[in-house]
C-alpha positions as CSV (number, residue, x, y, z in Angstrom):
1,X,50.0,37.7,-15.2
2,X,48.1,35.2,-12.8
3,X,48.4,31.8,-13.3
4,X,45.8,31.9,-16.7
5,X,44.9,27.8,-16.4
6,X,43.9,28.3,-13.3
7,X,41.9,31.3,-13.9
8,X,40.1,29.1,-17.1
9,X,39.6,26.4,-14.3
10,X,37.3,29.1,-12.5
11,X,35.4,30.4,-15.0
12,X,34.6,26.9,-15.9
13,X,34.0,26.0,-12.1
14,X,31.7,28.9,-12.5
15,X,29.8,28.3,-15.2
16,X,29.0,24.9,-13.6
17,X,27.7,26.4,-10.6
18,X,25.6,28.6,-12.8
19,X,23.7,25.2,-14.8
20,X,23.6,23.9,-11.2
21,X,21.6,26.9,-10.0
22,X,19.7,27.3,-13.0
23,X,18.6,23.3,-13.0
24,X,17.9,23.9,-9.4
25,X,15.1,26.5,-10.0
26,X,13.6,24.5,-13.0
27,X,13.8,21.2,-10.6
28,X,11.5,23.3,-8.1
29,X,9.2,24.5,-10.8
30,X,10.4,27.9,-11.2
31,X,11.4,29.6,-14.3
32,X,14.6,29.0,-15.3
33,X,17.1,32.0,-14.3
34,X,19.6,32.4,-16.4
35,X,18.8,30.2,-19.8
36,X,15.3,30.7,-20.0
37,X,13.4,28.2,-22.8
38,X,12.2,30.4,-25.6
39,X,8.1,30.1,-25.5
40,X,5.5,31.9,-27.3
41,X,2.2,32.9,-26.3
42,X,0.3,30.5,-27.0
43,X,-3.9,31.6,-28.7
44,X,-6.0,30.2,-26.2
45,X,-10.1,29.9,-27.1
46,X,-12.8,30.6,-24.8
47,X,-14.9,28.2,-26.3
48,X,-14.2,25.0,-28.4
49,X,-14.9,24.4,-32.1
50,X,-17.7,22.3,-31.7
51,X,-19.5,24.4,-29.5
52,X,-19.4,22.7,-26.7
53,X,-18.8,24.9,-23.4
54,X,-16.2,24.3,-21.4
55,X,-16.7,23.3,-17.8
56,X,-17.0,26.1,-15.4
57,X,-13.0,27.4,-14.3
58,X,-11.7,24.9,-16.8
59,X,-9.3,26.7,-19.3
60,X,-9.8,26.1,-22.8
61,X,-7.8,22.9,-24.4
62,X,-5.0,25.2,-27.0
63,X,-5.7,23.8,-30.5
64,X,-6.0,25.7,-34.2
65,X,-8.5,27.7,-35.0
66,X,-11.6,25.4,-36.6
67,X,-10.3,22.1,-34.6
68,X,-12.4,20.2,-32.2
69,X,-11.5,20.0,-28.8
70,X,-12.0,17.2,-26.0
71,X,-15.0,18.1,-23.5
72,X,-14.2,18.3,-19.9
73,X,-16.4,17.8,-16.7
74,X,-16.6,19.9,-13.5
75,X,-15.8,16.9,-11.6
76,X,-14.4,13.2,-11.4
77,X,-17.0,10.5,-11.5
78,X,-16.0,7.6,-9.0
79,X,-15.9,4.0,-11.4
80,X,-18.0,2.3,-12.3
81,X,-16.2,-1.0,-12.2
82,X,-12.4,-1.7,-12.5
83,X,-11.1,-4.9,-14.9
84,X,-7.8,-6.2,-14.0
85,X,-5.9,-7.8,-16.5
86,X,-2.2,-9.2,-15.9
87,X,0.9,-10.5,-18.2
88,X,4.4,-11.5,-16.8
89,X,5.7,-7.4,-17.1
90,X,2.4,-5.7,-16.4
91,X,-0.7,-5.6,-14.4
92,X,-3.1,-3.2,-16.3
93,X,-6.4,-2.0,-14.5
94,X,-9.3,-0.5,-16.8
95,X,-12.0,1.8,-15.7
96,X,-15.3,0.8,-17.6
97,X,-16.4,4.8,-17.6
98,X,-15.0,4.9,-20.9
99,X,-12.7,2.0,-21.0
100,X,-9.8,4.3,-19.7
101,X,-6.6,2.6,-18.9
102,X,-6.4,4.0,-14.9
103,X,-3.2,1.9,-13.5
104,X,-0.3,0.2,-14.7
105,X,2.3,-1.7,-12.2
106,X,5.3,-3.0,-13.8
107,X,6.0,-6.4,-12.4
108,X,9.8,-6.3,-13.4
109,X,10.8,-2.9,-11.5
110,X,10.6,-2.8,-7.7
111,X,9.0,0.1,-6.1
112,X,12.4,2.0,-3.6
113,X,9.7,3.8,-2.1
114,X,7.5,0.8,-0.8
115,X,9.8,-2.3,-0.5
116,X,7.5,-5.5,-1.4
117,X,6.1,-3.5,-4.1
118,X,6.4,-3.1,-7.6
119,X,6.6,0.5,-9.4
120,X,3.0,1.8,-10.2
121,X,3.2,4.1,-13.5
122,X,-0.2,5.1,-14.3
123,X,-2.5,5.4,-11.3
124,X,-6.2,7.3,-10.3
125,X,-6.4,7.6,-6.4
126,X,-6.3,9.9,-3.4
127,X,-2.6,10.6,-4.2
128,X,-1.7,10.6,-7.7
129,X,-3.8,11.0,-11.1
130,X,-2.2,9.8,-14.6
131,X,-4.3,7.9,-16.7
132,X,-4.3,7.2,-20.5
133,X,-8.1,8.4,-22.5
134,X,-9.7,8.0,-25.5
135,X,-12.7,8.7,-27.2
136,X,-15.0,10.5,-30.2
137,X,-16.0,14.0,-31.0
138,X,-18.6,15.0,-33.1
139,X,-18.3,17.1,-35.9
140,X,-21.9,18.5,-35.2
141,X,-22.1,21.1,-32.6
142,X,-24.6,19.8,-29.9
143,X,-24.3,16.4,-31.1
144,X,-22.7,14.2,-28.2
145,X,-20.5,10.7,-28.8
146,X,-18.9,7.9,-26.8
147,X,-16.2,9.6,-25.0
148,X,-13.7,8.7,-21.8
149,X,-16.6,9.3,-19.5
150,X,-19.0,6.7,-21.5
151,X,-20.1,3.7,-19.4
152,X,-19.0,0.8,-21.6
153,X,-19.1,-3.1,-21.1
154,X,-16.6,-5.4,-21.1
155,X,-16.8,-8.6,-22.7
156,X,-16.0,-12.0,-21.5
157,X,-12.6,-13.2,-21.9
158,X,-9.0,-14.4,-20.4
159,X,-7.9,-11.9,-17.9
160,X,-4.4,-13.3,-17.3
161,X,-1.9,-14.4,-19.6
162,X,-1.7,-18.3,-19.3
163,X,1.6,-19.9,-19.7
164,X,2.6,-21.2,-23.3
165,X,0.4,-17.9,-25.0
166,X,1.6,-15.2,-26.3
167,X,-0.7,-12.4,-26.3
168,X,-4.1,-11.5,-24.4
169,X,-6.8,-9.2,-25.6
170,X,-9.6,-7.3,-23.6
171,X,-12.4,-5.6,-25.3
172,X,-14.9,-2.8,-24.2
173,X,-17.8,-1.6,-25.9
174,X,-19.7,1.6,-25.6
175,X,-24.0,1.7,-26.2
176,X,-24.8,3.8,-29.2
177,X,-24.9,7.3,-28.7
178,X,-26.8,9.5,-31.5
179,X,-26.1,6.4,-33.8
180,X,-22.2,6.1,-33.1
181,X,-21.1,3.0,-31.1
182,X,-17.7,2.6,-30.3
183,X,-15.6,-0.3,-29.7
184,X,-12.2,-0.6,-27.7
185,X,-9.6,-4.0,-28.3
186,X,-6.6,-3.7,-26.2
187,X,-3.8,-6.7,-26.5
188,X,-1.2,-6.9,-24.7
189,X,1.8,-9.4,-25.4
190,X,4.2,-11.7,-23.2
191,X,7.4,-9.6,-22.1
192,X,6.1,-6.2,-23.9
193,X,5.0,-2.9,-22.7
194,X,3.4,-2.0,-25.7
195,X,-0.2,-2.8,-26.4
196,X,-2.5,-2.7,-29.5
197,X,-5.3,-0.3,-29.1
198,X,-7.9,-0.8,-31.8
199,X,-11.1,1.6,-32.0
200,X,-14.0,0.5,-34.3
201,X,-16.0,3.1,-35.2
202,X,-19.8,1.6,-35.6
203,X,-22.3,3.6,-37.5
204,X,-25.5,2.5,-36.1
205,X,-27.6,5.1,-37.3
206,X,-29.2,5.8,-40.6
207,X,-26.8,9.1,-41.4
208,X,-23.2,9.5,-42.8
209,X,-21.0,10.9,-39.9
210,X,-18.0,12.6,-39.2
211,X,-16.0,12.0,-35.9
212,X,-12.8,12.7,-34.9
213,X,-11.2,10.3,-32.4
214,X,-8.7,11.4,-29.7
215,X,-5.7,10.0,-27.7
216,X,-5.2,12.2,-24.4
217,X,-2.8,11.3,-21.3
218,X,-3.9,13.4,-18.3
219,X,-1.5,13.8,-15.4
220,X,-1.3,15.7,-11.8
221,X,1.8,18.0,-12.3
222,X,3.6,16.7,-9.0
223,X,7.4,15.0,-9.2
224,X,7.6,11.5,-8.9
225,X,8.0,10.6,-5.1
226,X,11.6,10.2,-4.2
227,X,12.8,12.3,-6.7
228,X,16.5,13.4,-5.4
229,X,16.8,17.4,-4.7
230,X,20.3,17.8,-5.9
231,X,19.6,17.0,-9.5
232,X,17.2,17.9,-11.8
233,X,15.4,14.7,-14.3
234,X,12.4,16.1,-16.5
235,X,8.5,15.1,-15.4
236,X,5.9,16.2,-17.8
237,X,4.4,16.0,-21.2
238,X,6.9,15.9,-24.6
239,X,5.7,15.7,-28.3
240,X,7.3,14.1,-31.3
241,X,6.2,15.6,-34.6
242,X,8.5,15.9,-38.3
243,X,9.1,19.2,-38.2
244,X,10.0,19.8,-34.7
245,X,11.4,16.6,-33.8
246,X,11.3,16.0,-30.2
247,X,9.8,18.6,-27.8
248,X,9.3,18.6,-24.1
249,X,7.1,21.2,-22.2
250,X,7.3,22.2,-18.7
251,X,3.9,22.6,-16.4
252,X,4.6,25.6,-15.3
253,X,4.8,26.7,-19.2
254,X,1.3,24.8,-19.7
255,X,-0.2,26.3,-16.7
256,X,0.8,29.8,-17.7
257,X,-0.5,29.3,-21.4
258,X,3.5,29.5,-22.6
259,X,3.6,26.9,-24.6
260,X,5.5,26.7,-28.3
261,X,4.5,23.4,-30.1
262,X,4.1,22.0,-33.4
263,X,0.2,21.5,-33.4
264,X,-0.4,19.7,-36.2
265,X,1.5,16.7,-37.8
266,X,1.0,13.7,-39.8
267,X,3.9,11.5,-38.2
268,X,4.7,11.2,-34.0
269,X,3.8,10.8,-30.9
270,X,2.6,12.1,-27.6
271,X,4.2,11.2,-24.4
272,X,4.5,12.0,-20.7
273,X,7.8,11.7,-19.2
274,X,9.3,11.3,-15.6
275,X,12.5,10.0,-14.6
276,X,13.3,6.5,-15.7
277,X,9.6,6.1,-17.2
278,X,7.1,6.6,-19.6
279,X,4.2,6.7,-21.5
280,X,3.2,7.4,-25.1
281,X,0.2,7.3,-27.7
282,X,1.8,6.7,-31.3
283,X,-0.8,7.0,-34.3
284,X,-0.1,5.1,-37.6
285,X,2.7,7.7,-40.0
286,X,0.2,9.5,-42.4
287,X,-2.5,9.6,-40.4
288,X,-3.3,13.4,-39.4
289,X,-3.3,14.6,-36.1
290,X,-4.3,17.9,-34.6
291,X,-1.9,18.0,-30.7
292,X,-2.9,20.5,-27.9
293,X,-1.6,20.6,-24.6
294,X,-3.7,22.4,-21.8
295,X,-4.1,22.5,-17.9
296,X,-7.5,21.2,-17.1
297,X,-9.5,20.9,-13.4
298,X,-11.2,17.7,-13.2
299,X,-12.5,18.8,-9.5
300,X,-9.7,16.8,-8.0
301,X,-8.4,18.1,-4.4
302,X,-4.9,17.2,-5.2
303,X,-2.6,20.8,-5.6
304,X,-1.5,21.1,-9.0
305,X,-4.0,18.7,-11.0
306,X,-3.9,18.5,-13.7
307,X,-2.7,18.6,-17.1
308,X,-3.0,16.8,-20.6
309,X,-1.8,16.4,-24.3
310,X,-3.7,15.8,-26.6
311,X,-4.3,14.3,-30.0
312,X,-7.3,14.5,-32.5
313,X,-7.3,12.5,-35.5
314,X,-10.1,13.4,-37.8
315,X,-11.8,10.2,-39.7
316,X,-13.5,9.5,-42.8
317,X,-17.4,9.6,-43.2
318,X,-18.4,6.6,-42.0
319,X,-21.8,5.4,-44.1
320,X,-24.8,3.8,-41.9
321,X,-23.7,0.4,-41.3
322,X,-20.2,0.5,-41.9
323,X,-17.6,0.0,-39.1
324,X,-14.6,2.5,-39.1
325,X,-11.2,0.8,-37.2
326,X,-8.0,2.9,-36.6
327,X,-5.4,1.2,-35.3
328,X,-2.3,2.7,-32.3
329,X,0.0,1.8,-29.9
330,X,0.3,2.8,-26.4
331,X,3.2,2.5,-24.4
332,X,3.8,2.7,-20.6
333,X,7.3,1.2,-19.1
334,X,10.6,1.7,-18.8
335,X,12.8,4.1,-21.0
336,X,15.1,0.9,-22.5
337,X,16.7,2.9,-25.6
338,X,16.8,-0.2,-27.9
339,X,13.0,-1.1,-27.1
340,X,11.7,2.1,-27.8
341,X,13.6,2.7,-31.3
342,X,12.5,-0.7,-32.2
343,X,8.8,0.2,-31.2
344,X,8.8,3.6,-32.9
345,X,11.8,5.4,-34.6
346,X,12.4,8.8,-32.3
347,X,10.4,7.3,-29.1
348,X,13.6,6.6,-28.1
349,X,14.1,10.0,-26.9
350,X,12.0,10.4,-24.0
351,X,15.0,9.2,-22.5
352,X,16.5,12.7,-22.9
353,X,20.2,13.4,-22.8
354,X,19.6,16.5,-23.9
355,X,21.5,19.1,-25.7
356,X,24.4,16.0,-25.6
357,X,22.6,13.3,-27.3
358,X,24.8,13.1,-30.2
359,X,27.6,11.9,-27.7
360,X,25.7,9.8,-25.0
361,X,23.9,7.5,-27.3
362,X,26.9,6.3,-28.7
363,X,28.3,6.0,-25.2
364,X,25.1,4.3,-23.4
365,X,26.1,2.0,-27.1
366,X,29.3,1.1,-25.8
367,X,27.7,0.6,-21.9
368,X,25.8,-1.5,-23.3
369,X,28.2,-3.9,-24.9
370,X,30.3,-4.0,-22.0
371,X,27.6,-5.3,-19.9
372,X,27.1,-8.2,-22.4
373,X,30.8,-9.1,-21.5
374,X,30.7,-9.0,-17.9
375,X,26.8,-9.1,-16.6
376,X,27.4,-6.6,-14.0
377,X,26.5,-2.2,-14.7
378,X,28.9,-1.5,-11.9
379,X,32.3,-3.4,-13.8
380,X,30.7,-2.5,-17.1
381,X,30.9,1.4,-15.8
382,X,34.3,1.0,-14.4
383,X,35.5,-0.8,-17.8
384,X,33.7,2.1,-20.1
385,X,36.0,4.9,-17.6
386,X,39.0,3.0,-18.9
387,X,38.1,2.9,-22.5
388,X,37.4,6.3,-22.3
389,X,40.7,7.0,-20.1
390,X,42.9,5.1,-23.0
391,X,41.5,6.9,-25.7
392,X,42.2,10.4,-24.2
393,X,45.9,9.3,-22.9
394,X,47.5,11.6,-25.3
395,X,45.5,14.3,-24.6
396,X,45.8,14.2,-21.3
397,X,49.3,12.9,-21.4
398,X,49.7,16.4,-22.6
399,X,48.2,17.8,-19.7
400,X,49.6,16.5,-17.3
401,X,53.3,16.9,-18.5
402,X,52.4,20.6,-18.4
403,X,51.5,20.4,-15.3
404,X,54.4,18.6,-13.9
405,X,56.7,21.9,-15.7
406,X,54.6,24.2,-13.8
407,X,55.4,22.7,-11.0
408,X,59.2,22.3,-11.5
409,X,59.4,26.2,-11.5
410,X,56.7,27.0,-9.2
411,X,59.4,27.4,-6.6
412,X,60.7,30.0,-9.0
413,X,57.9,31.6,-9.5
414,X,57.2,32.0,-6.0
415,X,60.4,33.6,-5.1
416,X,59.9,36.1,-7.7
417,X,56.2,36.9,-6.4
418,X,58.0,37.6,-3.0
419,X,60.6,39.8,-4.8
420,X,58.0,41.6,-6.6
421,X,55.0,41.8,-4.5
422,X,55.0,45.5,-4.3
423,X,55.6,46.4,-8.2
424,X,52.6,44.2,-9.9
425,X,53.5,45.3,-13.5
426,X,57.3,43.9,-13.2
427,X,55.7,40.7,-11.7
428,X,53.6,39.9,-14.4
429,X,56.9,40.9,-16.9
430,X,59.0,38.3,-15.0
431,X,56.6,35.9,-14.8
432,X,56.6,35.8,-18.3
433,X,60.0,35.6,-19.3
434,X,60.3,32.6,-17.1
435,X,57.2,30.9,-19.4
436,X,59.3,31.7,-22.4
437,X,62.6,30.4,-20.7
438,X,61.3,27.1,-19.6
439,X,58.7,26.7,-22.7
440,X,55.7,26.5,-20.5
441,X,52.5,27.3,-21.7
442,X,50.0,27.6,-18.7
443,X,47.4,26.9,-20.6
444,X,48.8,24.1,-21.9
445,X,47.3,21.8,-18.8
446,X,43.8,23.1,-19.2
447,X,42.6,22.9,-22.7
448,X,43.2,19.1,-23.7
449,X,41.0,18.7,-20.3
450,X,38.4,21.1,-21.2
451,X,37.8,19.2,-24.8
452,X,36.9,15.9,-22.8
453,X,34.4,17.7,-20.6
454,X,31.5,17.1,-23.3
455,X,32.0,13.9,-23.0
456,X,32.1,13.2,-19.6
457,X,29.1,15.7,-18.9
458,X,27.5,12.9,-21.9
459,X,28.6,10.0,-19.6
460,X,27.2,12.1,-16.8
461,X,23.7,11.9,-18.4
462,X,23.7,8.4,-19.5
463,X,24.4,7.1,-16.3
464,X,21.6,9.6,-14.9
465,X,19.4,8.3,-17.3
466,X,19.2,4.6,-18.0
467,X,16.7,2.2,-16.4
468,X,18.5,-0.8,-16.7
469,X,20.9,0.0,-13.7
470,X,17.8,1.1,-11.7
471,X,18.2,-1.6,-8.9
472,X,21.5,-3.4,-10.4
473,X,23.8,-4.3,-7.7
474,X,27.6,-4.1,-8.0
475,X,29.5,-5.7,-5.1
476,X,28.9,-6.1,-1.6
477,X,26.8,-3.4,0.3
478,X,25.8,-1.6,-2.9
479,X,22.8,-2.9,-4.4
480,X,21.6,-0.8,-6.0
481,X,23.5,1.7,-8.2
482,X,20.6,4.4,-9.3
483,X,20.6,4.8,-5.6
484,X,23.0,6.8,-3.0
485,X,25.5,4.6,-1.3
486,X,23.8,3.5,1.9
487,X,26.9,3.8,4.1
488,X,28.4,6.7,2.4
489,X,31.6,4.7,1.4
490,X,32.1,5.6,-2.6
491,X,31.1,9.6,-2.0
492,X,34.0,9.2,1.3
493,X,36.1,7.8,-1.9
494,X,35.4,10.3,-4.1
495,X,36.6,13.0,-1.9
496,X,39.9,11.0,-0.7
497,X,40.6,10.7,-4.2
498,X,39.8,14.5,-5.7
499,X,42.3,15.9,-2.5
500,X,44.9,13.9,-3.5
501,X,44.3,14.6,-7.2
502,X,44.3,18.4,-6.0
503,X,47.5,17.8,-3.8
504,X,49.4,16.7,-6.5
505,X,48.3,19.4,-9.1
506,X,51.0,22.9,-8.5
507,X,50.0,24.8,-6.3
508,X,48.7,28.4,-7.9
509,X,51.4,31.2,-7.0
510,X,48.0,33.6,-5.3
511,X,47.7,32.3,-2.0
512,X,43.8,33.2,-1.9
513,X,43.6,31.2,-5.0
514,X,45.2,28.3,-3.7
515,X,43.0,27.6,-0.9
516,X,40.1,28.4,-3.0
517,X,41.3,25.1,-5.0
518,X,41.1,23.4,-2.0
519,X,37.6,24.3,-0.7
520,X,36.3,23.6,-4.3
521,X,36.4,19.9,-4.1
522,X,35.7,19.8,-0.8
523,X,32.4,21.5,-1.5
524,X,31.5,19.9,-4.8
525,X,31.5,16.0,-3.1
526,X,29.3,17.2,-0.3
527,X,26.6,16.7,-3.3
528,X,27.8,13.5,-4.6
529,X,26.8,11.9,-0.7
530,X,23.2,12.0,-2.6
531,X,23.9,11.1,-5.7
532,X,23.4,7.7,-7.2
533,X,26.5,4.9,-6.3
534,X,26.9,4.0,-10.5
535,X,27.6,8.2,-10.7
536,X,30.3,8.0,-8.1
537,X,31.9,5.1,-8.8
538,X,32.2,6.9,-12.6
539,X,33.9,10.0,-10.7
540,X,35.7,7.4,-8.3
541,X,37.4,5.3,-11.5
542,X,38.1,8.8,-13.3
543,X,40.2,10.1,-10.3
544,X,41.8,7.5,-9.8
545,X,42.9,6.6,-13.5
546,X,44.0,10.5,-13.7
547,X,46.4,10.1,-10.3
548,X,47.9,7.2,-11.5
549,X,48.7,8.7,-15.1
550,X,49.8,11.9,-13.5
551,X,51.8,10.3,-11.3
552,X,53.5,8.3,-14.1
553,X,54.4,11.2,-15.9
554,X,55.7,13.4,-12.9
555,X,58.2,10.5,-12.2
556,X,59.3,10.1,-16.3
557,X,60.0,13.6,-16.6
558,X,62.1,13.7,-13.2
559,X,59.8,16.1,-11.0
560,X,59.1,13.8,-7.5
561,X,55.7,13.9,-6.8
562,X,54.9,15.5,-3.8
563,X,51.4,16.6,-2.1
564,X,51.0,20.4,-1.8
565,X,49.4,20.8,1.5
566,X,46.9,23.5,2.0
567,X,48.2,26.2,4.0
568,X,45.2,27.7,5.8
């Protein structure tokens, strides 16, 4: 018998390599290969509720049978007008066709792409469409309302948050349209990116009516710019209902009608998600929504444009003369865990650790608490290694002890390979009897490793995922630890450190196999040149805190370490 811990090694080494491959093709919008998300056909309509047609090539907006979908036009109308307003986190621009919410730059997060500039979320230009909509459906076929593409006015007000005041408010409204007038308040507060969105519904007319008012975010279904090739963050829409919790759907599954949702819901929120960022519409809990998500051509000239979730809230009858006001929340900033749970319970998970969220929340938890200690992300990641280090000492105490046995009788083991390389069954005999003789289990040093592996693949994802080291500096030339290492030191590091980790570990008795554990490493940093500085200084702190125990316990149970050399 081979050396079996070694062989588990590999088929975990493997299994890696498959995720890596698999996240690979979903990263460049290809199905995934080998674990495919389970989708459903989704029913897609030729023709809307209401009876209004759809615009010529435009696919149909997927909702139930007997709900009212949100009209779409051939092509984009340039504004009308755009009204800037500013606070100290945001500057918000507002296209009055519609009152739509066009661009949002977040003061407080620089731009890496465009130094001297700030990160630009929500945008309508040449090179990027994402915008936030709202507006009214009729429940009369034929029967037209205030909708995003309604010229509005904007009333006179404060466009810029003065110092000493909280909040500001801007306020749209539409003319009458087949006796409906509708009304649009944002406000926006001091060190929030949150806003109040209030709708009054007017009944101008002299009949009862029936309209159904909808939240939509539209979006071109292009990555982020600078997104890194050699791993894979989600971009695209994601839904939060009761029953389904929190669901995220690819483009490629919206574009191919593919898409499994809960479409209906009385609690939740819809939201579109890109690395570090996001926005979201969140209705009032009771309130009933109907939620479609659909790929829609708005004439644009931009490849892959564009897509939109949607959400339709049916109203009351609203009596002549009588106002109608429904109250949301839309949110566009950073993913900051504790802001968004505070804000709405479950938005918190557009920051998506995925099928490991039950360990990395707990652990971004414990990041987070560190850094109240000691003000820096780069110590506080270096400090949460430790902790995690000291709490797994027995375990891999345990290891490593098994380890340093292997490698006391790996001399033995060798010469008996020699002696028996021509009669394979007698080797594998032998081999065993000098397990039993020395009490070494060779699986002893790879199971107490492979329980930690959740929880550094959780660490793995926290790191990956969490805003607030987005442009944190650590010491000296790295300033930024969501970014690769400018001058390549930490990945040149990492390697250092996983060759001498691999030196020191016995060297497997099949020659083939033992250079094999030699190119591994060697091939796996390659990628960590490109990955962000606060994810290598993680691996860096791990290796090193794993030499120095394994060294410690060659030396107390009297086996000299030594480097095993490759031998190519």
């Amino acid at each position: 018998m081979n050396d079996i811990r070694r062989t588990i090694l590999w088929v975990i080494f493997g299994f890696s390599m498959v995720l890596l491959w698999d996240q690979w093709q979903v990263h460049n919008g290809n199905k995934a290969t080998f674990f495919p998300t389970p989708t459903q056909q989704a029913k897609v309509a030729t023709d809307n509720a209401s009876g209004v047609p759809q615009a010529a090539g435009v696919p149909a907006a997927v909702a139930p049978q007997g709900v009212l979908t949100v009209p779409v036009v051939e092509t984009r109308t340039t504004s009308k007008e755009l009204v800037q307003i500013e606070t100290d986190v945001v500057k918000l621009s507002f296209d009055t066709e519609g009152a739509t919410l066009v661009r949002v730059e977040l003061l407080k997060h620089a731009d890496e792409q465009k130094p001297g500039s700030h990160v630009v979320l929500l945008d309508d230009s040449k090179d990027r469409i994402y915008t936030a909509q709202t507006g009214l459906i009729s429940s009369t076929p034929g029967v037209a309302l205030p909708t995003h593409k309604s010229l509005m006015t904007v009333r006179p007000g404060t466009r810029k948050l003065k110092e000493g005041d909280n909040a500001l408010s801007i306020t749209f409204e539409s003319a009458p349209q087949n006796g409906v007038q509708l009304v649009k308040t944002y406000t926006v507060k001091r060190g929030a990116y949150d806003m109040a969105v209030m709708h009054d519904v007017v009944n101008t007319g002299t009949q009862d009516v029936v309209p159904q008012l909808y939240y939509q975010l539209v979006r071109d279904g292009n990555k982020p710019a600078g997104e890194s090739s050699f791993y894979s963050t989600f971009t695209g829409p994601a839904i939060y209902t009761e029953a389904k919790k929190y669901q995220k759907v690819e483009f490629a599954d919206i574009k191919k009608k593919k898409v499994d949702v809960e479409k209906q819901s009385n609690v939740g929120y819809i939201a579109m998600v890109q690395h570090y960022f996001a926005s979201a519409w969140v209705l009032p809990d009771g309130m009933h929504r109907d939620i479609s998500l659909d790929a829609v051509d708005i004439g644009s000239t931009m490849p892959d444009c564009c897509y939109r979730v949607t959400m339709i809230a049916p109203l009351e009858t609203i009596k002549p003369g009588q106002t109608k006001s429904v109250a949301a929340t839309f949110y566009a900033g950073p993913q900051e865990e504790k802001k968004l749970e505070a804000l709405y319970p479950g938005l918190e998970l557009v920051k998506d650790y995925g099928w490991l969220t039950i360990l990395a929340k707990p652990l971004f938890w414990l990041l987070d608490q560190l850094f109240k200690i000691l003000g820096n992300w780069g110590w506080s990641i270096v400090a949460l290694v430790v902790l995690l280090k000291a709490a797994f000492y027995w375990l891999n105490a345990h290891a490593y002890q098994s380890m340093a046995k292997m490698k006391a009788i790996n001399p033995k083991i060798m010469e008996m390979r020699e002696r028996l390389k021509d009669n394979p069954q007698q080797m594998q005999m032998e081999m065993m009897k000098i397990y039993r003789e020395e009490k070494v289990n060779p699986m002893g040093g790879c199971v107490p490793i492979a329980l930690q592996i959740p929880v550094f693949i959780a660490l793995y994802w926290v790191l990956l995922s969490t805003v607030e080291i987005r442009n944190a500096p650590w010491v000296g030339w790295i300033h930024d630890l969501s970014a690769p290492d400018p001058f390549f030191i930490l990945p040149l590091v990492m390697t250092l450190t996983t060759l001498l980790q691999t030196a020191l570990n016995p060297a497997p008795p099949d020659p083939m196999q033992a250079k094999m554990m030699w190119i591994m490493p060697l091939a796996f940093s390659v990628m960590f040149f490109f990955f962000p500085a606060g994810l290598v200084l993680y691996w860096i702190t791990n290796n090193v805190l794993s030499i120095a125990q394994q060294w410690l316990i060659n030396i107390r149970m009297g086996v000299p370490p030594q480097f095993n050399l490759p031998k190519f």
